[in-house]
C-alpha positions as CSV (number, residue, x, y, z in Angstrom):
1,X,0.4,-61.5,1.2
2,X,1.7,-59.8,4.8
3,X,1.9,-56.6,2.7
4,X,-1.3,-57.0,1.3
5,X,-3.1,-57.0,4.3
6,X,-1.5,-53.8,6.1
7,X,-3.0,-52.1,3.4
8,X,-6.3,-53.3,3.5
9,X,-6.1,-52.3,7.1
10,X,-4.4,-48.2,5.9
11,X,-7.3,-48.6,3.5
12,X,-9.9,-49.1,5.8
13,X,-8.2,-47.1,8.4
14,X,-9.2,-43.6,6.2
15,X,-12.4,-44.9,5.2
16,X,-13.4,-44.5,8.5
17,X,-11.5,-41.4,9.2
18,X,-13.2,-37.8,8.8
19,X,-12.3,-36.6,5.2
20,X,-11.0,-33.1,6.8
21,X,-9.6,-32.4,10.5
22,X,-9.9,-28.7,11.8
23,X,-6.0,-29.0,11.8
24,X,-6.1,-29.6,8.1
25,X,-8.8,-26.7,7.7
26,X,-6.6,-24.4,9.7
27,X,-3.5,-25.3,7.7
28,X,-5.6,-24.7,4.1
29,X,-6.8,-21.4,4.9
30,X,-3.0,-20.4,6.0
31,X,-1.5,-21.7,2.8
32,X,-4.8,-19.8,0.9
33,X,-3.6,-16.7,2.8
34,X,0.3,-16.4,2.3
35,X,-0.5,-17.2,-1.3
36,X,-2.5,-14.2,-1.4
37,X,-0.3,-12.4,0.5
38,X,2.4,-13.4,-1.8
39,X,0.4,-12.6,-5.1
40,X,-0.5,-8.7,-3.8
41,X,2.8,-8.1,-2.9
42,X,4.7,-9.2,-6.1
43,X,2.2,-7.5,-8.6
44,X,3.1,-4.7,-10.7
45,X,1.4,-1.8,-9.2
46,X,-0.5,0.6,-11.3
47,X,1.5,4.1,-12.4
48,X,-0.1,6.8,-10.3
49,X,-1.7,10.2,-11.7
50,X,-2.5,12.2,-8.8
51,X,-0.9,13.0,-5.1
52,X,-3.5,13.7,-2.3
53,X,-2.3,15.5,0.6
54,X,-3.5,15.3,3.6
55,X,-2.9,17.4,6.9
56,X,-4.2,16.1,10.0
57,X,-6.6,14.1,8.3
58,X,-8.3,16.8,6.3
59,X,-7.6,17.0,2.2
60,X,-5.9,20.2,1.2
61,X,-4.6,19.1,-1.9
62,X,-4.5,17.3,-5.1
63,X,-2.2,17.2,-7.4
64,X,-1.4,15.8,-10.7
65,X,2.2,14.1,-11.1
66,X,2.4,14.9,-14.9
67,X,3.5,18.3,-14.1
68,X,6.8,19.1,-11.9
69,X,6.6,21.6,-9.4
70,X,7.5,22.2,-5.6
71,X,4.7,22.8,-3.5
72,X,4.8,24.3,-0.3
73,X,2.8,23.4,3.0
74,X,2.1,24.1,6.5
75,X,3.4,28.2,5.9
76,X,6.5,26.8,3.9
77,X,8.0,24.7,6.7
78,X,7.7,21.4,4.4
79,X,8.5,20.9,0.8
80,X,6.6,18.7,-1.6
81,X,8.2,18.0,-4.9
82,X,6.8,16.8,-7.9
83,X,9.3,15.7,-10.4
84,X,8.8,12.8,-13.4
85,X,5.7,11.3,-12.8
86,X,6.9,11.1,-8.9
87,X,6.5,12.8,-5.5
88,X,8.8,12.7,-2.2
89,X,8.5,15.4,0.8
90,X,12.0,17.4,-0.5
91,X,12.0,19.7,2.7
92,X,10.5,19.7,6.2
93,X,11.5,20.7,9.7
94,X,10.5,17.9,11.5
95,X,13.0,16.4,14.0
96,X,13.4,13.2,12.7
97,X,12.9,13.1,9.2
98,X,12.0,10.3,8.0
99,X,9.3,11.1,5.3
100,X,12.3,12.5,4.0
101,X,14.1,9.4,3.4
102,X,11.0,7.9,2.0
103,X,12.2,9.8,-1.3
104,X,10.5,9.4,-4.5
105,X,7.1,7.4,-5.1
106,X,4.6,6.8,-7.8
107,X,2.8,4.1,-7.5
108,X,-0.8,3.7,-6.7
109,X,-1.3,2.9,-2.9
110,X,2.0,4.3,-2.2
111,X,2.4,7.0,0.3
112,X,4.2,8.7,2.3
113,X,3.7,10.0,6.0
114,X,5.1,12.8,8.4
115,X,3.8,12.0,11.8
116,X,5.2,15.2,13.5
117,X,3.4,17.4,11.3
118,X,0.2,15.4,10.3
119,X,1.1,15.4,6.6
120,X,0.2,12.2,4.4
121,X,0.4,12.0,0.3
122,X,-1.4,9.0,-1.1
123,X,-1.1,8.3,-4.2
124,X,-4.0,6.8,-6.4
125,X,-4.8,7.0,-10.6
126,X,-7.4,8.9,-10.6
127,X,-8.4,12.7,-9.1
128,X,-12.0,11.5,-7.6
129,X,-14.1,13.8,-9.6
130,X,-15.2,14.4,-13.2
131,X,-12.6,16.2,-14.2
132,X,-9.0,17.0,-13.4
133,X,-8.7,19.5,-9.4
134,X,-6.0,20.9,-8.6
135,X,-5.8,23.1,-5.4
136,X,-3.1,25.9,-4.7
137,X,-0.2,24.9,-2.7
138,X,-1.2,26.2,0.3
139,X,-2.4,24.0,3.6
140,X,-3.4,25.1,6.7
C-alpha cells in the first residue's frame, strides 16, 4: 500500500504541473530542426541541366551540361569545363586555387566559387526561360 500512495502523489504531482515548460519547447523545436537538417542533407539531389556563371555578381553565362566543351573566361585566364553531364573550373590563375580542387559537380544547388576572381557557377535544372540560352564563352 506504501507504493500505492507515492503514486497517487507522482500522479497528482503532474496534474498540477504545466503540460509543456519553455525548456521542453526549446528542446522540441531543436530536435524538429536537426531532423530537418538531417533529412535535406541526406536526400538525393536532383541531376542538374544547366551551369550559370557568374562574375562579380553579374550573369555572363549559361550553359547546358549535356554538351562537353571548355569555356573560357575573364580573357582566357580561367577554364571552365564541361564534360558528362558535369562542370569543375579546369584552369585559373588565381593564387590559391581552390575552386580548382572543387573538381567536378552536377547536382542542383551545387556550386562552385573563385573568390579572387569573382567567378561563381551554380548549378540548377532548368535554364530560367522558355527555351534553352546559351551565351558565348566570353565574360567580362
Amino acid at each position: 500500500m506504501k507504493f500505492l500512495r507515492k503514486d497517487k502523489n507522482l500522479i497528482e504531482h503532474y496534474r498540477k504541473s504545466a503540460p509543456f515548460t519553455a525548456f521542453d519547447l526549446v528542446l522540441v523545436a531543436l530536435i524538429v530542426f536537426a531532423v530537418t537538417v538531417c533529412v535535406g542533407a541526406l536526400s538525393p539531389k536532383e541531376e542538374a541541366a544547366f551551369a550559370y556563371v557568374y562574375v562579380d555578381g553579374r550573369e555572363v553565362g549559361r550553359y547546358a551540361l549535356a554538351s562537353d566543351r571548355e569555356i573560357p573566361l575573364l580573357d582566357g585566364r580561367v577554364t571552365l569545363t564541361v564534360s558528362d553531364g558535369a562542370v569543375a573550373i579546369t584552369g585559373n590563375d588565381c593564387p590559391n586555387g581552390i575552386c580548382l580542387k572543387t573538381g567536378y559537380i552536377s547536382k542542383a544547388g551545387e556550386r562552385i566559387v573563385c573568390v579572387p576572381n569573382k567567378i561563381s557557377v551554380v548549378l540548377r535544372t532548368d535554364d530560367g526561360s522558355s527555351g534553352i540560352y546559351v551565351t558565348g564563352g566570353g565574360g567580362s
